[in-house]
C-alpha positions in Angstrom: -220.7 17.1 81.0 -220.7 13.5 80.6 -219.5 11.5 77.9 -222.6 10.5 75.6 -225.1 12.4 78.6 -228.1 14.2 77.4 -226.6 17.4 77.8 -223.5 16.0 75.8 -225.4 15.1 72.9 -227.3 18.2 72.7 -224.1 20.1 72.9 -222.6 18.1 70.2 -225.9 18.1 67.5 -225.9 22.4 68.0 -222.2 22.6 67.5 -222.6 20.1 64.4 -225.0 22.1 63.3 -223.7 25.5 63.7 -226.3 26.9 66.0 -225.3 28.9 69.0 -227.2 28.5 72.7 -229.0 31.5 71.7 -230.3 30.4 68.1 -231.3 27.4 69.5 -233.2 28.2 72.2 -235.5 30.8 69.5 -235.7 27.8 67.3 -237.3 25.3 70.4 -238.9 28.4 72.3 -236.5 28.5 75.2 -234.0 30.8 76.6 -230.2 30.7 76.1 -229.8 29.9 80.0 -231.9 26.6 79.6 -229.7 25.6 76.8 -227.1 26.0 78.7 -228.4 24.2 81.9 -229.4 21.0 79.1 -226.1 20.9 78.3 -224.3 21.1 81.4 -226.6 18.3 82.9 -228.3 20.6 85.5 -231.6 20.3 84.1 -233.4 18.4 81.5 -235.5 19.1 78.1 -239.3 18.3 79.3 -241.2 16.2 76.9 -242.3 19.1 74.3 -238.9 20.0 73.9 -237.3 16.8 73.1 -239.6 16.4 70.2 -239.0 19.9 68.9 -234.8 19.1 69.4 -235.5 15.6 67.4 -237.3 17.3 64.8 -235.0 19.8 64.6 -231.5 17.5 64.2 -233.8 14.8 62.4 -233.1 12.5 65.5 -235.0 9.7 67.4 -236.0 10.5 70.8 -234.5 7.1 71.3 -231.1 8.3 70.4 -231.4 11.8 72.1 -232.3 9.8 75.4 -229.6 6.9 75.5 -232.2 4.4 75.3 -230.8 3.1 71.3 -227.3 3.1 73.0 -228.9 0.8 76.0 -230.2 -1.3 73.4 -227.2 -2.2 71.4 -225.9 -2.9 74.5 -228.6 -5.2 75.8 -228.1 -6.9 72.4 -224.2 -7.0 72.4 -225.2 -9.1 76.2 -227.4 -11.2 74.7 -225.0 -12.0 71.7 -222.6 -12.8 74.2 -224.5 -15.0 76.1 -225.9 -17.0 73.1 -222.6 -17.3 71.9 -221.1 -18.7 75.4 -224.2 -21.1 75.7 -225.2 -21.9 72.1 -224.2 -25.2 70.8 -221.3 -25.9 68.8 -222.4 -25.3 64.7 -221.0 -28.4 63.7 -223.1 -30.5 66.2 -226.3 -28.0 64.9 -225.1 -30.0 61.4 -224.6 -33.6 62.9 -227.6 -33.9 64.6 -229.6 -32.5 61.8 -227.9 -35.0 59.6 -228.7 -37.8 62.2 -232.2 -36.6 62.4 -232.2 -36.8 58.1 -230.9 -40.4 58.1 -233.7 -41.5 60.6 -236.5 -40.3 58.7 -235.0 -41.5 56.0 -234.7 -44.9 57.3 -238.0 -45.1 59.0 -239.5 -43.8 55.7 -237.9 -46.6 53.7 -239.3 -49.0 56.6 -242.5 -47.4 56.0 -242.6 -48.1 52.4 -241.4 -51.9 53.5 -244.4 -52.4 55.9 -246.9 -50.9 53.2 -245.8 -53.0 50.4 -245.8 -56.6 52.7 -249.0 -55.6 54.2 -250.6 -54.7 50.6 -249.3 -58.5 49.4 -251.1 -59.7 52.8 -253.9 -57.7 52.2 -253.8 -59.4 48.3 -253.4 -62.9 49.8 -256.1 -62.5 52.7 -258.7 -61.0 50.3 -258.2 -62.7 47.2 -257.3 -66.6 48.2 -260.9 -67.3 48.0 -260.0 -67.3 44.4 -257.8 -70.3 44.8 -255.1 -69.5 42.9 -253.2 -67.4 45.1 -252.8 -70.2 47.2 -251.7 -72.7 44.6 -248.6 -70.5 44.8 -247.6 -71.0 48.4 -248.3 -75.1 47.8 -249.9 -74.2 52.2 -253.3 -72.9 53.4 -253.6 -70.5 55.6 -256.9 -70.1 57.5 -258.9 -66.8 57.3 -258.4 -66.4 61.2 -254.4 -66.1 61.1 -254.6 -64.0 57.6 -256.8 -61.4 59.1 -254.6 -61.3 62.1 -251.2 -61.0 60.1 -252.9 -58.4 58.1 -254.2 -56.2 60.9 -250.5 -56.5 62.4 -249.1 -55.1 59.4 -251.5 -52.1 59.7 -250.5 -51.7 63.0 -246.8 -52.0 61.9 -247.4 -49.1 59.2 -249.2 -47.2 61.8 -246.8 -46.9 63.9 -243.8 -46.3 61.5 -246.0 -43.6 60.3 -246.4 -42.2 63.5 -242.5 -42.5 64.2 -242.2 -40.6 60.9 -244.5 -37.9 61.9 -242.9 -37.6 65.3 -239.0 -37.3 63.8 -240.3 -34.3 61.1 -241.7 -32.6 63.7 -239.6 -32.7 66.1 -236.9 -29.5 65.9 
């Protein structure tokens, strides 16, 4: 027999559980001999009787089979190779921490760009009035306030879309 082998682990679940070849093989509807042949690797459990052996020991078919032992050790792999190729935690932190203080930063520039193109918009709209201009002690004409105004919407466009673009990005 081989170490952790079909025929290995049915030999081990009986013996755990106290059954002989013979009391198994009435319990699954099979003869002492094929027991015996399981568990010596010589032949193998068909499809019917795996299910009767796992309901029996209150196994997976999974487990019975190798294929949960294959998959811890797929997984063990793939932990080592995340671990070999992953990036070091402390830069996961200092990047994230870079990518906080731009947004941040662009947000605050954001809020800058809305509130000089709302004082624009406030000149541009309401110097008509006259006494927004009486401030300034200069004119502007309506040409060049509609073009610094559209500007700053452009200005608070794009920050917007800078801020958009660093939030989303992972």
């Amino acid at each position: 027999m081989q170490q952790n082998s079909l025929g290995q682990k049915i030999y081990d679940l009986r013996t755990q559980h106290g059954y002989s070849q013979e009391t198994l093989g009435n319990l699954i509807g099979v003869s002492r001999q094929s027991i015996s042949k399981w568990e010596l690797d010589t032949a193998s459990p068909n499809a019917d009787n795996i299910i009767e052996l796992c309901k029996l020991f209150s196994i997976s078919a999974d487990y019975l089979l190798g294929a949960e032992e294959n998959l811890h050790q797929i997984e063990k792999n793939n932990d080592e190779v995340v671990a070999t190729t992953s990036p070091v935690v402390g830069d996961d932190k200092k990047k994230r921490l870079e990518r906080i203080i731009k947004i941040i930063l662009f947000s605050c520039l954001g809020a800058l760009a809305v509130f000089i193109t709302v004082v624009i918009g406030f000149v541009v709209f309401s110097s008509n009035q006259g006494n927004i201009e009486t401030v300034y002690a200069f004119s502007w004409g309506d040409d060049v306030k509609y073009l610094i105004f559209a500007i700053g919407v452009i200005v608070v466009a794009l920050i917007g879309i800078k801020i958009f673009t660093l939030i989303r990005k992972r």
